[in-house]
C-alpha positions in Angstrom: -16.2 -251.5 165.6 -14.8 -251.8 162.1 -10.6 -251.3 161.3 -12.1 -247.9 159.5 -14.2 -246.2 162.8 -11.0 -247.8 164.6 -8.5 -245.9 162.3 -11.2 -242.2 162.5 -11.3 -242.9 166.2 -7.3 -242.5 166.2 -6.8 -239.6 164.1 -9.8 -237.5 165.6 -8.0 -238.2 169.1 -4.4 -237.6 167.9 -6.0 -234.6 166.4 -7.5 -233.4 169.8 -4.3 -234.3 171.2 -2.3 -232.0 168.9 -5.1 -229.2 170.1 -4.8 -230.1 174.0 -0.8 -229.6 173.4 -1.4 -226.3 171.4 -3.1 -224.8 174.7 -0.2 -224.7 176.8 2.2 -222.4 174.5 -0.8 -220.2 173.2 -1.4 -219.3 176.7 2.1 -218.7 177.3 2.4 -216.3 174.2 -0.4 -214.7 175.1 1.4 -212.3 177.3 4.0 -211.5 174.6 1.2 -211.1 172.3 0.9 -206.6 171.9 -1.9 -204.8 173.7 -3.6 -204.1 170.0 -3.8 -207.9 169.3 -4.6 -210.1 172.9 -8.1 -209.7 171.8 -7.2 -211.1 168.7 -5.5 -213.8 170.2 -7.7 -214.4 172.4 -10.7 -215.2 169.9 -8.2 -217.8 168.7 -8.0 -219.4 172.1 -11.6 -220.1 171.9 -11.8 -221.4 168.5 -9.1 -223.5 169.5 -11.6 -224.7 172.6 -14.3 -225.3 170.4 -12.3 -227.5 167.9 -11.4 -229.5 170.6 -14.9 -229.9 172.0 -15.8 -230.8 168.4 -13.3 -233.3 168.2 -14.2 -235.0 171.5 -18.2 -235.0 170.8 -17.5 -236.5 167.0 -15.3 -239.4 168.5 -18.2 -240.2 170.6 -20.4 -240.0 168.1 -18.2 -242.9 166.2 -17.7 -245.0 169.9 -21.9 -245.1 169.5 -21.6 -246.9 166.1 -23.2 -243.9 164.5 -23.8 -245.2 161.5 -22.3 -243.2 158.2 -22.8 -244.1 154.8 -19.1 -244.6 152.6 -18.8 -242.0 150.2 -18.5 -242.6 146.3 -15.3 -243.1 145.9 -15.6 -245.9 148.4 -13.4 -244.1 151.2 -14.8 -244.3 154.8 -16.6 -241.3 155.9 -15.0 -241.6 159.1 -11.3 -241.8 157.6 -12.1 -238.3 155.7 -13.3 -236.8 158.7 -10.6 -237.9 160.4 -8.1 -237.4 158.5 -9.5 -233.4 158.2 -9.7 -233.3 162.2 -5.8 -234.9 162.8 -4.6 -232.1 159.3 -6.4 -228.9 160.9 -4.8 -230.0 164.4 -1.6 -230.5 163.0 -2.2 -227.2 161.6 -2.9 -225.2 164.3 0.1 -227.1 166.5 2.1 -225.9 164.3 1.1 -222.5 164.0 0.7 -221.8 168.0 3.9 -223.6 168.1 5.9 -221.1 165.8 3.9 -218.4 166.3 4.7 -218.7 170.1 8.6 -218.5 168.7 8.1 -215.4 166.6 6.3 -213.8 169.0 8.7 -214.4 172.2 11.7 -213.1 169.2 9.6 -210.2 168.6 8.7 -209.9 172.2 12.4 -209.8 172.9 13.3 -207.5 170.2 10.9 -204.8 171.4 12.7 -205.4 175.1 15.8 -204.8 173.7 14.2 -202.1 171.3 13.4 -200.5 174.6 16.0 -200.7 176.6 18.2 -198.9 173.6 15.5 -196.2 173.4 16.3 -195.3 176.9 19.7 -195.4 176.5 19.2 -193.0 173.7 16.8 -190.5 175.2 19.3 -190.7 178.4 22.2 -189.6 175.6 19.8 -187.3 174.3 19.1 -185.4 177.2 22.6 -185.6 178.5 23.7 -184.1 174.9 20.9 -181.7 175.5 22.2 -180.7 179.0 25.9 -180.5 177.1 24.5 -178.2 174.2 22.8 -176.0 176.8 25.3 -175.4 179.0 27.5 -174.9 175.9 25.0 -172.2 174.8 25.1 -170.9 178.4 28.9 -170.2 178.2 28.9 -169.0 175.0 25.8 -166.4 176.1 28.1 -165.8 178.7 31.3 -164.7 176.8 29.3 -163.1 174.5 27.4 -160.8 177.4 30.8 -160.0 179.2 32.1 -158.9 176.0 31.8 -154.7 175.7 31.6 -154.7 172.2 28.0 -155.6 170.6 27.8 -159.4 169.0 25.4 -160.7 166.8 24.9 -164.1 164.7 23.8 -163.3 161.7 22.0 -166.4 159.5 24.3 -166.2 155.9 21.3 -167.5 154.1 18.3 -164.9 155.1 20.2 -162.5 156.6 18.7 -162.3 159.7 19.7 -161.9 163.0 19.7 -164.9 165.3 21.2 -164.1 168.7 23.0 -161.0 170.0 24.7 -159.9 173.3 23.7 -157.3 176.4 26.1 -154.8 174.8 24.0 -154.8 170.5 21.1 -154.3 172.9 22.5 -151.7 174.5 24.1 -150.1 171.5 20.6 -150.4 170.0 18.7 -149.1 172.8 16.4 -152.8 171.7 15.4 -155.8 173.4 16.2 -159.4 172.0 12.6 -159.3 170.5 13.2 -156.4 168.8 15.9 -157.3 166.6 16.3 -161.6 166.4 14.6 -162.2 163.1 15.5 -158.6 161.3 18.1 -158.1 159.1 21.1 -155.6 159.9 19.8 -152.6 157.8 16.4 -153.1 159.7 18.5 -152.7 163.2 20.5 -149.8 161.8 19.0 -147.9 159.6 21.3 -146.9 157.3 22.2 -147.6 154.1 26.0 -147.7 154.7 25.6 -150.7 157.1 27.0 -154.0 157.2 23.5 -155.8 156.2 22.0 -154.2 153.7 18.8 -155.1 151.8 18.4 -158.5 150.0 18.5 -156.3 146.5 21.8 -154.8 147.1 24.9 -157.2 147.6 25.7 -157.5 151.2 29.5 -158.2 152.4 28.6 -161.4 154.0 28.6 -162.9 150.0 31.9 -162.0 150.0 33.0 -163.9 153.2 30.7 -167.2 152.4 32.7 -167.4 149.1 36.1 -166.8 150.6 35.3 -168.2 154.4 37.6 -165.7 155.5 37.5 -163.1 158.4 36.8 -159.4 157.4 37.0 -155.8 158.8 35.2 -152.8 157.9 34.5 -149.6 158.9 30.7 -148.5 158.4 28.9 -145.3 160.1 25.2 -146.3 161.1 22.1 -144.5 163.4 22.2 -146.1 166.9 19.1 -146.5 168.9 19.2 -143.2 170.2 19.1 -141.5 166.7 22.7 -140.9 166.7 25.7 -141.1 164.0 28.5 -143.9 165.2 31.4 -144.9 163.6 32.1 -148.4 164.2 34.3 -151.4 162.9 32.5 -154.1 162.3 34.6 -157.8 161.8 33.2 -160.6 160.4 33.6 -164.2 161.0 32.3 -167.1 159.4 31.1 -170.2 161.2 31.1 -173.1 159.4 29.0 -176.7 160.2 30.6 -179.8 159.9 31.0 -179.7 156.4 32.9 -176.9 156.4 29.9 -174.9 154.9 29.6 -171.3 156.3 26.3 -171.1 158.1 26.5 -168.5 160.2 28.2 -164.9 160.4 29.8 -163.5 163.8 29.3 -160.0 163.9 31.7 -157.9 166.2 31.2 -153.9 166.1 33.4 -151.6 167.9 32.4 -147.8 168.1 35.0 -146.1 166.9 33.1 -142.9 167.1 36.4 -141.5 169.3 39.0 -142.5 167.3 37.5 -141.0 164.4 36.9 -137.8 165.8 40.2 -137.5 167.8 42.0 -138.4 163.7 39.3 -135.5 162.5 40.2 -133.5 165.0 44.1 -134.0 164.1 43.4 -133.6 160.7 41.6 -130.4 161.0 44.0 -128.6 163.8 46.9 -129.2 161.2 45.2 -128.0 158.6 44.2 -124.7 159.8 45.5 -122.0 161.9 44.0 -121.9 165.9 43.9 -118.2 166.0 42.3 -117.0 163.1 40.9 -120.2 161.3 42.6 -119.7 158.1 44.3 -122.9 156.2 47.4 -122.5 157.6 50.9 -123.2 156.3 50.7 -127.0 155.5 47.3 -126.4 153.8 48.2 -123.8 151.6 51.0 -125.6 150.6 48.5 -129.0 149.5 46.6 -126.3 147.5 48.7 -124.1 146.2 50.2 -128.0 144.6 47.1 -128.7 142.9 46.2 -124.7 141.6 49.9 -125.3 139.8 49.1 -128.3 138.0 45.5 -127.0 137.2 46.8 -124.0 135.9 49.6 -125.5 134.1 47.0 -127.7 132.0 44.5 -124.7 131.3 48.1 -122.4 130.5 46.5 -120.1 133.4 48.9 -117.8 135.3 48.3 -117.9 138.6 49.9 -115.6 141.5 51.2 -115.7 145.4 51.1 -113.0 147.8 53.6 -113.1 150.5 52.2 -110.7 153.0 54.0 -109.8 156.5 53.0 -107.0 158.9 55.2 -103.8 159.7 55.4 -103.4 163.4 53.8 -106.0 164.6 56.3 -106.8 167.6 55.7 -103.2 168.5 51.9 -104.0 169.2 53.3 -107.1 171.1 55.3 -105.8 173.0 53.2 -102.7 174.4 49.7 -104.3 174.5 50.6 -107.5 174.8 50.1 -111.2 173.4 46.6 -110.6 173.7 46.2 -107.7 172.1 48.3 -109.3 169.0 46.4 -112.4 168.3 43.1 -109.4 168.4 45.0 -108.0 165.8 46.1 -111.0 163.8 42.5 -112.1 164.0 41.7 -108.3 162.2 43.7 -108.3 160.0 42.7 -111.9 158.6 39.3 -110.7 158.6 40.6 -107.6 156.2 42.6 -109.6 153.8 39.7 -112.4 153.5 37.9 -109.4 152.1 39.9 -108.1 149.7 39.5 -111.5 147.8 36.8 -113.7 146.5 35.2 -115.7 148.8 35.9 -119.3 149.3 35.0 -122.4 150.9 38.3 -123.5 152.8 37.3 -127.4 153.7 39.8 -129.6 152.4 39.3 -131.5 149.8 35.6 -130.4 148.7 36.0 -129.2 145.4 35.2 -131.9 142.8 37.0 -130.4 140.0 40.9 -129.6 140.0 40.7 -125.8 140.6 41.6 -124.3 144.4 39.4 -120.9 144.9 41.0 -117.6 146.0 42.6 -117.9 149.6 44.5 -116.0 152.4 46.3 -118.3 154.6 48.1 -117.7 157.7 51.4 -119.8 157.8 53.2 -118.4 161.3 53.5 -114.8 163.4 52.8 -112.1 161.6 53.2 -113.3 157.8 50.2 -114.5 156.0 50.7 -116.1 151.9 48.0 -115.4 149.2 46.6 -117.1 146.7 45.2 -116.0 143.4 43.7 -117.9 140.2 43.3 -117.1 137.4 44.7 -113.8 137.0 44.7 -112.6 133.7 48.3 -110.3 134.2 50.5 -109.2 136.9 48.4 -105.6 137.0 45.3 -107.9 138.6 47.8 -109.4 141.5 49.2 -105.6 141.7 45.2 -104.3 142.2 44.7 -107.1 144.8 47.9 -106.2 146.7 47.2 -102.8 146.9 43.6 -103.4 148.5 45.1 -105.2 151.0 47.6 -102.4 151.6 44.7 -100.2 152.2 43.0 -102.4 154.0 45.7 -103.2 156.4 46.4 -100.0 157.0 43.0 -98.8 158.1 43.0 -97.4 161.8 42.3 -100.9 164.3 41.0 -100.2 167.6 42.7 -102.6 170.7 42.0 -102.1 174.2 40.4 -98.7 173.7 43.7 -97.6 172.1 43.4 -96.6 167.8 46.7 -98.7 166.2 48.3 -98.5 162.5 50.2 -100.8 160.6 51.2 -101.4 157.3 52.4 -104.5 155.5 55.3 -105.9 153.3 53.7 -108.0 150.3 55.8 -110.3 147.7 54.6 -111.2 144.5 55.5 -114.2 142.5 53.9 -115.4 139.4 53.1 -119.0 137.9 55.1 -120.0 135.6 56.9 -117.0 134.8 58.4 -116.6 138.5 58.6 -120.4 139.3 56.7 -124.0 138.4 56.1 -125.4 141.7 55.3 -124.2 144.7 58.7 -124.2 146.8 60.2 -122.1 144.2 57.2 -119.6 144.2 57.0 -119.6 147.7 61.1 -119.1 147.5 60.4 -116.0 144.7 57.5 -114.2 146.7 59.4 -114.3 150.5 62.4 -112.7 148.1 60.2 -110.2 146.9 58.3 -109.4 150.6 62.0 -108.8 152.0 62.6 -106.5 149.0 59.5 -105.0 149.8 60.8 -103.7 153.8 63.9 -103.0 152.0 62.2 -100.3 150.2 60.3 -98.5 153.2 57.5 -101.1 153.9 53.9 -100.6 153.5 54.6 -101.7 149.6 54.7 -104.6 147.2 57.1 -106.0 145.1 57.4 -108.5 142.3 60.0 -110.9 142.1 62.7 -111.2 139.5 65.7 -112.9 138.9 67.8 -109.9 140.3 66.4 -110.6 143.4 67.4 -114.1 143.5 71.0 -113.8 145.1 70.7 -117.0 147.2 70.8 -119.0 144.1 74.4 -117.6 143.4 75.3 -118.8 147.1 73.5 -122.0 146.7 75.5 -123.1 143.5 79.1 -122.1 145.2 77.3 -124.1 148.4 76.8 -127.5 145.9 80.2 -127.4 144.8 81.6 -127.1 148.5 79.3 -130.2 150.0 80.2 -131.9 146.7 83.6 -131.8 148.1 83.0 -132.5 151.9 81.2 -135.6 150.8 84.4 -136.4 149.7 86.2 -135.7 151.9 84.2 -136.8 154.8 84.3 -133.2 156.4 81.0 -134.5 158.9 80.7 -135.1 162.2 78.1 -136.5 164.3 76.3 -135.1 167.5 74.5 -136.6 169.8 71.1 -135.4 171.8 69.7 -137.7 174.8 66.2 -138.9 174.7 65.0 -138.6 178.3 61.7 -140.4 180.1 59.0 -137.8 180.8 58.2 -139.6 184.4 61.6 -141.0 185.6 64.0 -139.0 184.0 66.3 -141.7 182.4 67.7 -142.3 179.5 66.0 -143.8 176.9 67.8 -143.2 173.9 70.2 -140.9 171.5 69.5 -139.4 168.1 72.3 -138.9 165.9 72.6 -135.6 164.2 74.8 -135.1 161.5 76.8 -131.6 161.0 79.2 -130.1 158.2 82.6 -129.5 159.6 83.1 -126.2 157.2 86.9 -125.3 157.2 85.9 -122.1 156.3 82.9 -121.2 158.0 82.7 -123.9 161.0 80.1 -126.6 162.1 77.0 -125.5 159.8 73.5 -127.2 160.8 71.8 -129.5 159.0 68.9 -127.3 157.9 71.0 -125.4 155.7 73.3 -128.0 153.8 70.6 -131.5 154.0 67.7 -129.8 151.4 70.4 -129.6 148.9 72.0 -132.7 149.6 68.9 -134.3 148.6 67.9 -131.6 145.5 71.9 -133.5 144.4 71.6 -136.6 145.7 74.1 -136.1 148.0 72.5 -137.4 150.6 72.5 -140.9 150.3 76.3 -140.8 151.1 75.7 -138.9 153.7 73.3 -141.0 155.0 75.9 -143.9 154.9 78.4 -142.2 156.6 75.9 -141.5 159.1 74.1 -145.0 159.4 78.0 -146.4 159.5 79.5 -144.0 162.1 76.5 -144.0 164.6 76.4 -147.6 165.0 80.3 -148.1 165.5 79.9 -145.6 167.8 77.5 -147.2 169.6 79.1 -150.3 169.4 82.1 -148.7 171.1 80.1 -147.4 173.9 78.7 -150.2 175.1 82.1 -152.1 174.7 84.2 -149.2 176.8 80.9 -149.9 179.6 77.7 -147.9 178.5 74.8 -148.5 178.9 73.0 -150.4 175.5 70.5 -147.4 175.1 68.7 -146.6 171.4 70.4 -145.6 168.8 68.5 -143.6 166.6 69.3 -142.2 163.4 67.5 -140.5 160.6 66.7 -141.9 156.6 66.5 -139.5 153.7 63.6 -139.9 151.2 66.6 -141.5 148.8 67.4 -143.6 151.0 64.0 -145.1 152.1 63.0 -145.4 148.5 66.5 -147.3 147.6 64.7 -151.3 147.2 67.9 -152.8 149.2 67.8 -150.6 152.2 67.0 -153.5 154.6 70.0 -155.0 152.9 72.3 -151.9 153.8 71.4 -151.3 157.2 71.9 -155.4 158.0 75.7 -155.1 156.4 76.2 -152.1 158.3 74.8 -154.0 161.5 77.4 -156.6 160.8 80.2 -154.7 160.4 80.0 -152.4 163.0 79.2 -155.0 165.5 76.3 -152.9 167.2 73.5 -154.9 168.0 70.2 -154.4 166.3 68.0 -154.4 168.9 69.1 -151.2 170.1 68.8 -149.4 166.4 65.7 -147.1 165.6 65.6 -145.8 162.6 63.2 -142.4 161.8 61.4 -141.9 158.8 58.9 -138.9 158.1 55.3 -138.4 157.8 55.7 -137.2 153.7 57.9 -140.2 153.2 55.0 -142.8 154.3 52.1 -141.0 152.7 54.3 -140.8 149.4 53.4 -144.8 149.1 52.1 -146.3 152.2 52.1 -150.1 150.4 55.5 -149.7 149.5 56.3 -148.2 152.6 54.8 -150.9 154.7 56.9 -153.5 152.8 59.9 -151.7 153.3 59.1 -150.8 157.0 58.5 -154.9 157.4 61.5 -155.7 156.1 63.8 -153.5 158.1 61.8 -154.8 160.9 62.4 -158.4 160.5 65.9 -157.4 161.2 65.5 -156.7 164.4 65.5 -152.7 164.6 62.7 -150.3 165.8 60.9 -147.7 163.8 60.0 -144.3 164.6 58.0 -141.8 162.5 59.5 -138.2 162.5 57.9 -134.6 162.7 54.6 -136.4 163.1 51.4 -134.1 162.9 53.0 -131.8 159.5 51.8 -134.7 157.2 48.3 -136.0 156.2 48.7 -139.5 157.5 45.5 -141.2 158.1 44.7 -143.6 161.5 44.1 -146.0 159.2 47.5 -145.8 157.2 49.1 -146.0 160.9 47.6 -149.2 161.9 48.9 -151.2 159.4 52.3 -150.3 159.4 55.0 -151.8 161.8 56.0 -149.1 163.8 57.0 -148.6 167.5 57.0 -144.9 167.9 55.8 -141.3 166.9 57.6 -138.1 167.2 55.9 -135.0 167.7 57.1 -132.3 165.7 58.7 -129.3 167.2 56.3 -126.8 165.9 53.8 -127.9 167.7 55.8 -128.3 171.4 56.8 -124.7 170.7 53.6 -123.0 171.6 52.4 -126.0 173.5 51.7 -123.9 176.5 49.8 -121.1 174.4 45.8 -121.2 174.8 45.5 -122.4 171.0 45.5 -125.5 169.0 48.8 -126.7 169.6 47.8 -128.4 172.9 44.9 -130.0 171.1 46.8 -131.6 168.3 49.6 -132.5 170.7 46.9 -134.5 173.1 45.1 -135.6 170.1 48.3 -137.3 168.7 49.3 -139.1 172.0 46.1 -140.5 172.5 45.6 -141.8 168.8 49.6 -142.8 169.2 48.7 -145.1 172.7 45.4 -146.4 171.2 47.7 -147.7 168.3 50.3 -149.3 171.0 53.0 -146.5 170.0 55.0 -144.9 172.3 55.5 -140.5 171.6 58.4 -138.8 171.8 58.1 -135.0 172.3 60.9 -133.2 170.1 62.6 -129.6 170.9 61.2 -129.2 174.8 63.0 -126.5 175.6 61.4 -125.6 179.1 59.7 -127.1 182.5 56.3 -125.7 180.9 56.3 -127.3 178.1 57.4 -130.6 179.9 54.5 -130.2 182.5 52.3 -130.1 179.4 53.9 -132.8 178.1 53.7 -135.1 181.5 49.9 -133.9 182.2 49.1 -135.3 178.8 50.7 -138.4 178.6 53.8 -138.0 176.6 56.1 -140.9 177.5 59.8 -139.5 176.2 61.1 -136.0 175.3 64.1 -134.4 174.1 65.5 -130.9 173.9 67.6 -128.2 174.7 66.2 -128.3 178.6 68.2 -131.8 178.7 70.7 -131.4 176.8 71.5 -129.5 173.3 73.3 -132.2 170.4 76.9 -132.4 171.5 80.0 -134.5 170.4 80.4 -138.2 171.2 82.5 -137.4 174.1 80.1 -135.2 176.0 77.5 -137.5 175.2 79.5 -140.3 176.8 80.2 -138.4 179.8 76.5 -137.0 180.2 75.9 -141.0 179.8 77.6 -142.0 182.8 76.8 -139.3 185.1 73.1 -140.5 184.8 74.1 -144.2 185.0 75.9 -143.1 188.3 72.9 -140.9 189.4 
């Protein structure tokens, strides 16, 4: 055998060789090899059989001395072949070889692909388990809650989950309502959701991410009108971008109808349903400035009945009120008709009206008159009228009436001083025999001598400090202790004695008196607290009252602190009361001022509550700790009229506010029976104890500290 068979010989078995070792690690990758390519793979294996049965049949072809020709370029045959055999085995080694590598890599990197895919679908499905029982708790704060919830998506405006109570509201099912938009739910165009044409109040709380309250009345499931306050709440993603809205609503449906029901018991009179005093008053305010801009005169009838208290006294209560309720009937009548709801008219004028403003007197009012002749015409209708034959309890009654006639502007331009003129003129009117009327005139006006001579004399007892201070126990309705003291100031007259504060504190504030007085007051109470509680006392509440000047004076906060200090008396046992009219005269100012004062440390009380027009919503947002109701309405507390109803209607708007009441002028054990059956948590009055000097007080202090 020639060197070149020798050399094809070698190659062709190093070739086969390089196949035989190529077996071993293609077999072993086979396994690693993926499902979708083993067939693959294993068409390879074969091939790589084949080659090597190739290899083994052409070296025995070459052992044979099979005979090849050399090729043209005078290279053995056999050394080609050869060499072509020992390259493609080479080849293939090489490829099993690293394919084996890649493959085991790869092999291993879906292994460990694996194992972190089930470590992630195990934190998956624990994160699921964490999110549902999240969702679970949530669901179940949300159910336990009494008000109805919803989520509302900010960007369609639909709903996305609610809570037992919406459904309940609604009179729905979850199906019914997930995927509709508020207004669909509530029908109605006033509520919180409305159609994707009209602007919604979520766009305001995306933009400023903030919480918001509003009041909105809506048709619940049943078909029926609710009030409700509705909050909103955004919730925001991890961005901080508002996603979703948190819907509370609480039916205030109640609450509105117990401040309605306020609001209309102290506008109009129980018995007969006319506007009563207060009322009139609002009106009578706004027919003044309307006729002062059209240069209109306009006139007011003071009516009050002759012999009333006869009727009282021998038929009886009953068979009064019968009568009051006739006669109101009679006057109404005599003028044009009207519609008495407050508030109603969209112009400025106020129509015709009879009000009743207390007993026996009624008040008149007539626009639009063209002379005092056509208040004269309509005065002596209702003379007629009154005096018509009345029928009560089987038995035919007469009475007459007293009328008073003032004009605008000749008689007055504003209403105190023409309901002043025309209550002159009614007395006149009895003067003269009764069953008459009278106009007023400056003749008649004698009080206004007194009141000048008056204004000199409180000039001077301002100066020279001719007050003195009284003091009236505050008592707890269940428990009987005391709670407190209310300073009351009196004039100390050398001529004419100790003179009450309702006849010297209206002019003090017409002269601006007052706010001296007020600072003797403020001044004197608290050192005398202070000295109490030094000499032993109880620290009860001090409570004294602020004048309209004085609330509106910008430092006041500033006063009653330097008073504070210099008396010693500790603010935590200072109440200061304020009035109804003084609030509603600027509630945002009053607010400030109210805050202020309280930052200090005192307590505030608002005073003859029930005679203003203070809204629930007005009382909410000031800081205040209690409300006094006015004497006028503890008075007839007892009677079967409206009294009791605004009295119960105030304590239970007072409590739902946090507010403690304080009944004023209980005078006796009916009206505090009243007062303890509906609620009332303090009272004070002439059944405890009438306003006496600092030393009674102190003594009727430590008798109950002993008792």
């Amino acid at each position: 055998m020639d060197l070149a068979k020798a050399v094809a010989v070698t190659l062709v078995l190093i070739g086969a060789a390089f196949i035989f070792a190529s077996f071993s690690p293609a077999r072993a990758s086979r396994p690693l090899v993926p499902n979708e390519l083993r067939r693959k793979w294993r068409v390879i294996l074969y091939l790589m059989y084949f080659f090597f049965a190739g290899y083994l049949f052409f070296d025995t072809v070459l052992l044979l001395n099979f005979h090849l020709p050399f090729t043209e370029f005078h290279v053995p045959l056999e050394l080609v072949t050869g060499g072509v055999f020992l390259g493609g085995a080479v080849f293939v080694f090489i490829v099993i070889n690293l394919s084996g590598v890649t493959i085991g890599k790869m092999r291993e990197a879906e292994q460990e692909l694996q194992t972190l895919n089930t470590t992630l679908e195990q934190r998956v499905e624990e994160r699921a388990g964490e999110l549902k029982q999240s969702y679970e708790f949530i669901k179940t704060v949300m159910n336990s809650m009494q008000d109805p919830i919803s989520v509302i998506n900010v960007k369609t405006l639909r709903i996305v989950d609610v809570n037992t109570a919406f459904l309940s509201q609604f009179a729905c099912t979850e199906r019914d309502v997930i995927g509709k938009t508020c207004h669909e739910v509530t029908h109605n165009q006033n509520s919180p959701c409305r159609p994707p044409n009209d602007l919604c109040p979520l766009t305001e709380m995306v933009s400023s991410k903030g919480h918001s309250v509003a009041e909105h009345l809506h048709v619940d499931g049943r078909g029926e009108k609710r009030y409700v306050e509705v909050t909103t709440s955004p919730i925001l993603d991890a961005q901080g971008n508002v996603t979703q809205a948190l819907h509370i609503v609480r039916d205030i449906t109640d609450r509105k109808k117990a401040a309605e029901q306020i609001q209309f018991l102290a506008y109009y009179d129980g018995l007969t349903g006319l506007p009563n005093r207060r009322f009139y008053k609002e009106l009578l305010v706004r027919a003044i400035q309307y006729a002062d801009r059209q240069k209109k005169i306009l006139a007011v009838l003071f009516i009050d009945l002759d012999g009333f208290k006869r009727v009282n006294d021998t038929l009886g209560h009953d068979a009064g009120d019968q009568l009051l309720k006739e006669v109101a009937n009679r006057l109404e009548q005599c003028v044009r008709k009207s519609d008495y709801v407050a508030r109603q008219w969209e112009d400025s004028t106020v129509p015709d009206m009879v009000s009743r403003i207390g007993g026996d007197e009624f008040i008149v009012l007539l626009n639009d008159v063209a002379q005092g002749r056509d208040a004269a015409r309509v005065a002596q209708r209702m003379l007629k009228s009154v005096a018509a034959p009345c029928t009560l309890n089987g038995q035919e009654v007469r009475i007459s009436a007293s009328i008073g006639i003032a004009l605008f502007p000749a008689d007055g331009k504003d209403a105190e001083m023409l309901l002043k003129g025309s209550d002159i003129a009614m007395y006149h009117a009895k003067e003269q025999g009764k069953d008459n009327y009278k106009f007023y005139s400056s003749s008649l006006n004698k009080s206004a001598l007194e009141r000048l001579a008056m204004e000199g004399e409180l000039r001077q007892a301002v100066e020279h400090e001719e007050f003195v201070l009284h003091y009236q126990p505050r008592i707890a309705i269940r428990g009987g202790g005391v709670t407190g003291v209310e300073a009351l100031v009196r004039w100390n007259h050398p001529g004419r004695g100790l003179i009450a504060p309702g006849a010297f504190i209206p002019l003090a504030e017409e002269t601006g008196l007052i706010s001296q007085i007020g600072q003797w007051v403020l001044s004197t109470a608290c050192a005398q607290h202070r000295e109490w509680t030094t000499a032993g006392l109880p620290a009860v509440p001090l409570a004294v009252n602020v004048s309209r000047r004085q609330f509106e004076r910008q430092k006041l906060n500033e006063v009653v602190a330097k008073v504070l200090r210099e008396s010693g008396c500790d603010p935590r046992y200072l109440e200061l009361e304020i009035t109804e009219s003084m609030i509603m005269q600027d509630p945002v100012k009053a607010g400030e001022m109210l805050s202020k004062l309280r930052a200090i440390g005192i307590r505030i009380a608002v005073d003859d509550f029930g005679t203003g027009y203070s809204s629930l919503d007005t009382l909410k947002k000031l800081p205040l700790d209690y409300l006094k109701i006015d004497r006028s309405f503890v008075a007839h507390i007892t009677a079967a009229d409206g009294d009791r109803a605004i009295a119960s209607a105030i304590i239970a708007m007072a409590h739902s506010l946090k507010l403690k009441v304080i009944a004023e002028g209980v005078e006796t054990e009916e009206q505090l029976a009243v007062l303890r059956e509906l609620g009332c948590d303090e009272a004070q009055g002439y059944l405890f104890s009438k306003p006496v000097p600092a030393e009674e007080c102190e003594r009727f202090l430590r008798e109950r500290m002993k008792a």
